[in-house]
Structure formats: C-alpha cells, structure tokens
C-alpha positions in Angstrom: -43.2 105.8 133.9 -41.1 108.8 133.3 -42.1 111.8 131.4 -41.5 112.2 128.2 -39.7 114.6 126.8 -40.5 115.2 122.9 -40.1 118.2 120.5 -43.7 119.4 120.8 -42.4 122.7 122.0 -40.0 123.2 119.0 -42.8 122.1 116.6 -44.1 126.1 116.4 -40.4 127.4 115.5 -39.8 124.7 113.0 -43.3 125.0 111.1 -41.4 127.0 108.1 -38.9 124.4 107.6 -40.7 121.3 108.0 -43.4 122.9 105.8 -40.4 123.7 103.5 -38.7 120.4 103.8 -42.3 117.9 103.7 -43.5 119.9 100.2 -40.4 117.7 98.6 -42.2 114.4 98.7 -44.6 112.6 96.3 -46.8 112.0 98.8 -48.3 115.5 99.1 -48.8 115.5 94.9 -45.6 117.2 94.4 -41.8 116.7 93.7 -39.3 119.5 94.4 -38.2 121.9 91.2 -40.6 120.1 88.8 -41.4 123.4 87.4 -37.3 123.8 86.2 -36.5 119.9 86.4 -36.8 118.7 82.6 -35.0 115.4 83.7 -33.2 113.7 86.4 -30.2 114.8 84.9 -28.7 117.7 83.9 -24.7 118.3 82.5 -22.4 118.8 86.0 -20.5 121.9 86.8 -16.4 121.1 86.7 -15.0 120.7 89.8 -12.7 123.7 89.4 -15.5 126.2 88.3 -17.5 125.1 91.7 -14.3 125.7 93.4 -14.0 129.4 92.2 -17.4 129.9 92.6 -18.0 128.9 96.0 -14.8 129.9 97.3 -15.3 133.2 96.5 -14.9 134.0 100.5 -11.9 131.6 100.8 -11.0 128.4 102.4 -12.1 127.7 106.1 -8.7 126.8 107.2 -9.4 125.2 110.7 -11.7 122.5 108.9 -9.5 121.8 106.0 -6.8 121.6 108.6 -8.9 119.4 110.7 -9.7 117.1 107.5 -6.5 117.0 105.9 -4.6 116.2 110.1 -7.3 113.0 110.2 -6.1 112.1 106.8 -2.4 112.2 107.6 -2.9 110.6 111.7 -4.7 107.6 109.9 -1.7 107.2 107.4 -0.3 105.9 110.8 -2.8 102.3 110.3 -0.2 99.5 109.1 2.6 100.7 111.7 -0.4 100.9 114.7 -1.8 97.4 113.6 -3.4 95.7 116.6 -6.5 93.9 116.9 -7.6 95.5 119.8 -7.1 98.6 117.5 -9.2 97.1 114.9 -12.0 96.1 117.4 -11.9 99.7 119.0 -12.1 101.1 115.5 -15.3 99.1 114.1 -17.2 99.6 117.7 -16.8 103.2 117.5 -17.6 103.4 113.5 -20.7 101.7 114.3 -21.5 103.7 117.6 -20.5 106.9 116.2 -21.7 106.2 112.6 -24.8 104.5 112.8 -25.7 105.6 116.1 -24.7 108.9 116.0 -25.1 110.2 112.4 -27.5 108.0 110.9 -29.8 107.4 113.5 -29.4 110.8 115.8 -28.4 113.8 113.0 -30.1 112.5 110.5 -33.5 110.4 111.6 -33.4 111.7 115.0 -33.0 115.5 114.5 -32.9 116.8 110.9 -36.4 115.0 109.6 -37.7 113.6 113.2 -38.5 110.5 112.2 -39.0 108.8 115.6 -39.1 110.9 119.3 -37.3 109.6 122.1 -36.5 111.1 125.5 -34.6 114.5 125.7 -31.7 113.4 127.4 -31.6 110.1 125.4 -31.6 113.0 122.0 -29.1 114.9 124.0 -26.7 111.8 124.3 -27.2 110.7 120.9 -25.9 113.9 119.8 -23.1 114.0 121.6 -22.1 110.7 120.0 -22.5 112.0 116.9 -20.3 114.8 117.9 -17.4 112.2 118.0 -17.6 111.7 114.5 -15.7 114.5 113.6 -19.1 115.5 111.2 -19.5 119.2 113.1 -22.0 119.9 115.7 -25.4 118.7 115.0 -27.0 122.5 114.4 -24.8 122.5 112.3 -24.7 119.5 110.6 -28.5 119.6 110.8 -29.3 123.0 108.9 -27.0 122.4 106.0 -28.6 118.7 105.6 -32.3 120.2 105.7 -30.8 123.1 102.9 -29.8 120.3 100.8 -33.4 118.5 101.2 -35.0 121.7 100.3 -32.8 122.3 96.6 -31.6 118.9 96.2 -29.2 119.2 93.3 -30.2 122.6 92.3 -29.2 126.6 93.0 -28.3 126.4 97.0 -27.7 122.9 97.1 -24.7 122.8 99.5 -23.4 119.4 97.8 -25.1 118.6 94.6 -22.8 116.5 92.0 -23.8 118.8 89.2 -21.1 120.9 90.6 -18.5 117.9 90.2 -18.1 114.7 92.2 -15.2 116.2 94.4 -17.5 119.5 95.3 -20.3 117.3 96.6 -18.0 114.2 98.1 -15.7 117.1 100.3 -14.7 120.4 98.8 -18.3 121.7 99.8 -17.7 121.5 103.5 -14.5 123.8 103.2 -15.9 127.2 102.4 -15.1 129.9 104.6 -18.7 131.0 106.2 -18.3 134.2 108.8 -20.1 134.1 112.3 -22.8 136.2 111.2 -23.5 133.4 107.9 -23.4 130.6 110.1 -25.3 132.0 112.4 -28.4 132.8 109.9 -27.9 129.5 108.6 -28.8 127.6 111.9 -31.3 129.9 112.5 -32.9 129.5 109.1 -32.8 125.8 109.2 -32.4 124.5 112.1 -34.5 126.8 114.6 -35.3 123.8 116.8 -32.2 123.0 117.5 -30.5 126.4 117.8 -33.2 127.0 120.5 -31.9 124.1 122.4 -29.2 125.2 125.2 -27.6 121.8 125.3 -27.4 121.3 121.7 -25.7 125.1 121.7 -23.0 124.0 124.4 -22.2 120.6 122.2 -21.7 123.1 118.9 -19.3 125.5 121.2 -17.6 122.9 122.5 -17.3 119.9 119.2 -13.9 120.0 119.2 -13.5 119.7 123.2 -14.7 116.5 123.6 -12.6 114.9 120.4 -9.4 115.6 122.7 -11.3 113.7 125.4 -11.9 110.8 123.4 -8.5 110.3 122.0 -7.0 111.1 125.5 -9.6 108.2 127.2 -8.1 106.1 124.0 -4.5 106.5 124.5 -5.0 106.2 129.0 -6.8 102.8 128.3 -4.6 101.6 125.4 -1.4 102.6 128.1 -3.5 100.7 130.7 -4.1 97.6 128.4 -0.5 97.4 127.0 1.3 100.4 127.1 2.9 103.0 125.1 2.2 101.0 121.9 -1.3 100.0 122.8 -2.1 103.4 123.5 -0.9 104.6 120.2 -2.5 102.0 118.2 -5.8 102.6 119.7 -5.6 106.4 119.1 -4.9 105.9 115.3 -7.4 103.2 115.0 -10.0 104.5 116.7 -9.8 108.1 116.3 -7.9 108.7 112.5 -8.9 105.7 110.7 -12.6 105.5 112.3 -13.2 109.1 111.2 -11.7 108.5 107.7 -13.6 105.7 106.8 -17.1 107.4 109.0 -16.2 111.0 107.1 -16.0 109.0 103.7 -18.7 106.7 103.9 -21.1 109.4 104.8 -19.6 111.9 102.2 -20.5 109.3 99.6 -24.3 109.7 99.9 -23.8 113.4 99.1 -21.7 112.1 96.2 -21.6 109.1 94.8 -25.7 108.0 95.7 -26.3 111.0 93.4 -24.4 110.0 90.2 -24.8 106.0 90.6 -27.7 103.5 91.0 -31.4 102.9 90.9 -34.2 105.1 91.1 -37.2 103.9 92.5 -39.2 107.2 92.5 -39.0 109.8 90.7 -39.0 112.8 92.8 -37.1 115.4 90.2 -33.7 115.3 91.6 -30.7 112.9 90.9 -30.9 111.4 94.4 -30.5 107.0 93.6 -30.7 103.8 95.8 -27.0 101.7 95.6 -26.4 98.9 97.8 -22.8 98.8 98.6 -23.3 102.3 100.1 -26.7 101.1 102.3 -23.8 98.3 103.4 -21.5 100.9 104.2 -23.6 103.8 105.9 -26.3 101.5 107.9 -29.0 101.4 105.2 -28.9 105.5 104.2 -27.4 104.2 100.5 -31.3 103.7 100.2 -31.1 107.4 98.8 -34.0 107.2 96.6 -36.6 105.9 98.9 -35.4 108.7 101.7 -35.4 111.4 99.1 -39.0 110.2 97.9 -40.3 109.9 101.8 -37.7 111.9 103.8 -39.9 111.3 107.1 -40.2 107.6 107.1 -37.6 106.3 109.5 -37.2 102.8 107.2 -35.2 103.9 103.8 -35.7 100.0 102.8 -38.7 100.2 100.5 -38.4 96.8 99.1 -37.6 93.1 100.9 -33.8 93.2 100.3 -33.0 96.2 100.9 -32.2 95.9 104.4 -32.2 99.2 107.1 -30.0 98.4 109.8 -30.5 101.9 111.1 -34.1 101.3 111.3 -33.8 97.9 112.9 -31.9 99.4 115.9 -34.6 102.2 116.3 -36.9 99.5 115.9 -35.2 97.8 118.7 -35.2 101.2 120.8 -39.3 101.2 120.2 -39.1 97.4 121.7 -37.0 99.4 125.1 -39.9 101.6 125.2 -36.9 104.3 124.0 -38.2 105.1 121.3 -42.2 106.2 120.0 -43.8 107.7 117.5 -41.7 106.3 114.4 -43.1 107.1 110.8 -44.3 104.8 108.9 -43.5 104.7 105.4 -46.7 106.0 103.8 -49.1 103.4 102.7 -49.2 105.0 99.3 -46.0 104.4 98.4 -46.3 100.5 99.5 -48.9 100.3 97.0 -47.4 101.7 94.3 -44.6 98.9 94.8 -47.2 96.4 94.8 -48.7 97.6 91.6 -45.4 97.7 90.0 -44.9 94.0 91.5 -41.8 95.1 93.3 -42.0 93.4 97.0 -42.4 96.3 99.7 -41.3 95.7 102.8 -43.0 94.5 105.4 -42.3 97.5 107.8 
C-alpha cells in the first residue's frame, strides 16, 4: 500500500483561513455577518456603479482578451459541426468541469472536503487548469474570499453589485503582482506553498496551447484539415464557453434565484437546473450552510453527481477521509419532514 500523501503538512499554514472560512457555517452556532445582515436581501448595486468602482485600477486586458477570443473562436460551432466534435466537447466539459473545477478547485482544494494522494491532487489540478478558470491558487484564494464575505464588502462576486459584476465583469479587474501575490498568500497559503501548484499557475496558459494543438494533430489524424478544426472549436471554444458560463452562474444566478434551505445570512439559494448543469454545485444553499461536506445534495432528489464520483474514487481506495454532512443538519431536515439524504 502506497503512502499517502495528504495536506497534514499545510494544515499549520492554513489554520487562519480555515478558521476564517469554518466560522460561516450553522453548525458552529453562527452564520456569517449576522451582526449587519437584517435580511437575506438587500437592494443590489447597478452594474455600472460596481464597474466604476472596482475598476478604479483598470481593466486586466490579457483576461478580457482571453475571454472575449473564447467567445469569438466558439462563434466558429455551426460551421465546425461534427459529431466527433460534439463528443470531444461533452468529454472534456465533463472531465474538465466536473472533474477538474468541481471536484479538484473546489471540493478538493479550496474547502478540502475529501484527501486523496498528492500526485492524484496534482493531476486533478492540472485538469482544472484546462478549463480556462486560472490556476488553482488562484482560483482558490478568490473562492475562499468570497466564502469568508459572501455577498458583503470584499465579496469578489456578490449580485448586490449587479448580475453582470458577479456572472463576469468581476474577474476582469486589473490586480498588480504585488495584489495578487498577497492575495494567494492570504487565502490560499496551502497552496501557494506548494511548488507544483506554483509551476501550474506560471505556466496556465502553456498547457491550453498544448491541448488545442493535441486537438487539432488528432482531428488531422482522424479526418484532416476539417476534423482538426472542428475538434479545436468544439473542444477548446465552445467547451470553455459553456464550462466558463455554467460555473459563472453559481456566482450569479444561484444568488438571486431559488430555494433556501438554511438560512445562513447571505443570499446564496439551491436551483436545480444549475445542479444539472455544474455537477450538483447549483445546491448553493446546502454548500453555503456546510461548506465542508463533500455531498451539496441535502435532500433525496437533489442529486450530487460530483459527490457520486468522489464516492466512487473512495470505492478505488483514491479517495479517504470525505466529510460527512453533519448529522445536525440531517436532523433538522427530518424535523422539518423534508427527506435528507441518505449520504
């Protein structure tokens, strides 16, 4: 049996944040900014005044380049049609989106949910790499931020500042080295610490080039010029359209729309057809309320299929040490005769 390779070490560099982070949820007796939080609404910011607010040090040009080119390559779809395209495309939204944002940035890394081996985590992270997200320090620190002032002053994506500041205007500001730089080190210690993890954020945009170029060799190998094309648009520009959207609508749209199962003092709600489109992480609501538990599906039909492939990973022996979600919180459900789930 091979050893295993956890964060144990990290744990002493990440006490501050996780202390931080764990404070937000009901179960320790506490929800976060109940002392300002009157209700679970308050009036939203316009879009523009967010804009001149937190562009105040400009536009990052190379991401808004980089998100607007993804935009216009996948504007390319209905010309690029094939079905080999189309298979390429939903493989790698499901690798790189449930694999490698759901399960690895989010579960894996930013609230450590599970453990796994290190070069398993390392791998994982690279995938999530490929979805055109950012690295995962950095990806990671701005995701804990948000945990720790969800939808209040230093939120980096709160809807209070309008929908199109939270869905993808936030993710434009200009930050200099030195910002970006505190940031990881702030809130994402752990990971900054980690020399792999630094060499995948030096070199994110690296290996995008190498996946479009492996695309467009085997589409030339498969069927040519064409094929090569077609599996370049489908699986690089249209993948990362509909992997950058889906997962810009739980900053967004799982914070204006849907169900609250807990209150937990910030606007964060459960909606279905985004848990459909983002492998179970539309279950906002639960996560917000228990942001360790690995399963975000509280209740029988709100199904997790994030969780059921770490569940599956546990069944490898790849996975160990996955949080529950607290017992607590299943009997509160059961009081309130809503069915928990059974995991």
């Amino acid at each position: 049996m091979p050893t295993r390779d956890t964060l144990a070490e990290d744990l002493g560099t990440v006490t501050t944040v996780t202390q931080t982070v764990d404070t937000l949820s009901p179960e320790n007796g506490n929800t976060p900014h109940q002392d300002v939080c009157a209700t679970d609404q308050e009036t939203p910011t316009e879009t523009s005044n967010a804009v001149s607010s937190h562009f105040a040090s400009g536009v990052d040009w190379p991401t808004a380049g980089w998100i607007v080119g993804i935009h216009v390559g996948a504007l390319a779809a209905p010309w690029t049609f094939t079905w080999t395209g189309l298979g390429i495309m939903l493989a790698l939204y499901w690798l790189t989106g449930c694999v490698g944002i759901c399960l690895g940035y989010h579960r894996l890394l930013s609230h450590q949910s599970f453990e796994t081996y290190k070069p398993l985590r390392w791998l994982i992270a690279w995938i999530g790499g490929l979805a055109g997200e950012g690295s995962a320090i950095h990806w990671v620190a701005n995701h804990r931020t948000h945990h720790a002032k969800s939808d209040h002053a230093g939120d980096p994506h709160s809807p209070r500042e309008g929908f199109l500041w939270s869905h993808m205007l936030w993710c434009m500001q200009r930050m200099t080295s030195d910002q970006r730089r505190k940031l990881h080190h702030r809130w994402a210690p752990d990971l900054a610490r980690d020399p792999v993890l630094r060499f995948l954020d030096r070199t994110f945009l690296l290996w995008q080039f190498v996946l479009g170029v492996s695309l467009a060799g085997a589409g030339y190998l498969i069927g040519g010029g064409g094929m090569a094309l077609s599996l370049v648009i489908w699986g690089m520009f249209v993948r990362m359209v509909i992997v950058l959207h889906t997962t810009w609508c739980i900053n967004s749209v799982t914070h204006l729309w849907g169900y609250k199962t807990y209150k937990n003092g910030d606007d964060s709600k459960n909606l279905w057809w985004v848990a459909l489109f983002t492998f179970g992480e539309g279950w906002h609501n639960n996560h917000h309320a228990y942001q360790k538990a690995a399963n975000y599906g509280h209740r029988w039909w709100e199904i997790d299929t994030t969780y059921l492939v770490i569940r599956l990973m546990q069944i490898c022996k790849l996975a160990w040490n996955i949080a529950p979600i607290p017992a607590k919180a299943l009997e509160a459900l059961q009081k309130r005769k809503l069915r928990p789930s059974e995991h």
